[in-house]
N, C-alpha and C positions, 0 to 999 in steps of 0.2 A: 444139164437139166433140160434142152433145148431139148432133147431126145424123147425123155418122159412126157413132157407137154404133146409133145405130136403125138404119142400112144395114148393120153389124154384125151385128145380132141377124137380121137380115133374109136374109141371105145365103143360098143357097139353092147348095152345100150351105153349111152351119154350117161357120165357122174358127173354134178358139179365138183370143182374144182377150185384150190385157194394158192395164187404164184405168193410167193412172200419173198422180200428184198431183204437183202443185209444192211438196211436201213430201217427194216420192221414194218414196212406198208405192207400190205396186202390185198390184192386183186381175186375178186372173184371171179370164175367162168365160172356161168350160170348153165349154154347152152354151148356147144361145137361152133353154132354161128357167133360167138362174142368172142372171137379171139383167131387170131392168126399167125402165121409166121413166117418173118422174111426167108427170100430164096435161098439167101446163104445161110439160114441157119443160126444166125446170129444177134435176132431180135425179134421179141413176140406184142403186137398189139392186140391190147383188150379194150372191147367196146363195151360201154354202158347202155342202157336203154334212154337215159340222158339224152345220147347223141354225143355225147365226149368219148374221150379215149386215153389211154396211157399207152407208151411204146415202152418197153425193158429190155435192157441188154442184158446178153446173157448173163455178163458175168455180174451181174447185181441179184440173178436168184442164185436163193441160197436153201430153199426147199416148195415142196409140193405138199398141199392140206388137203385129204377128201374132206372135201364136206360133210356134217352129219344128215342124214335123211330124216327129216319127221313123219313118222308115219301116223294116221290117224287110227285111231281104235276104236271101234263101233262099244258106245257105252252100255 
């Protein structure tokens, strides 16, 4: 999964993004900047606008959610 997430963050433009655990949490990346990933490859931190954070190992995801996009519709 570690793989996805970096093509994720990568994406050009930015989609947000939802990591979900085999525990059933789920993290949102909102932006490229809320999230990163260690050198080995082995653990991804997401940052909130909080100023808090979560770190996941990998092998706790267990899928990737696009986001739905709201679009607005001129009435």
């Amino acid at each position: 999964m570690i793989p996805d997430i970096r093509r994720h963050l990568h994406n050009t433009p930015f989609e947000p993004f939802t990591i979900v655990t085999g525990g059933g949490d789920k993290y949102t990346v909102v932006t490229s900047d809320h999230a990163g990933i260690n050198p080995t490859g082995t653990r991804v931190v997401v940052w909130f606008d909080d100023g808090s954070s979560v770190t996941i190992s990998d092998i706790h995801i267990v899928a990737i959610e696009k986001n739905p996009v709201t679009v607005n519709h001129p009435a």
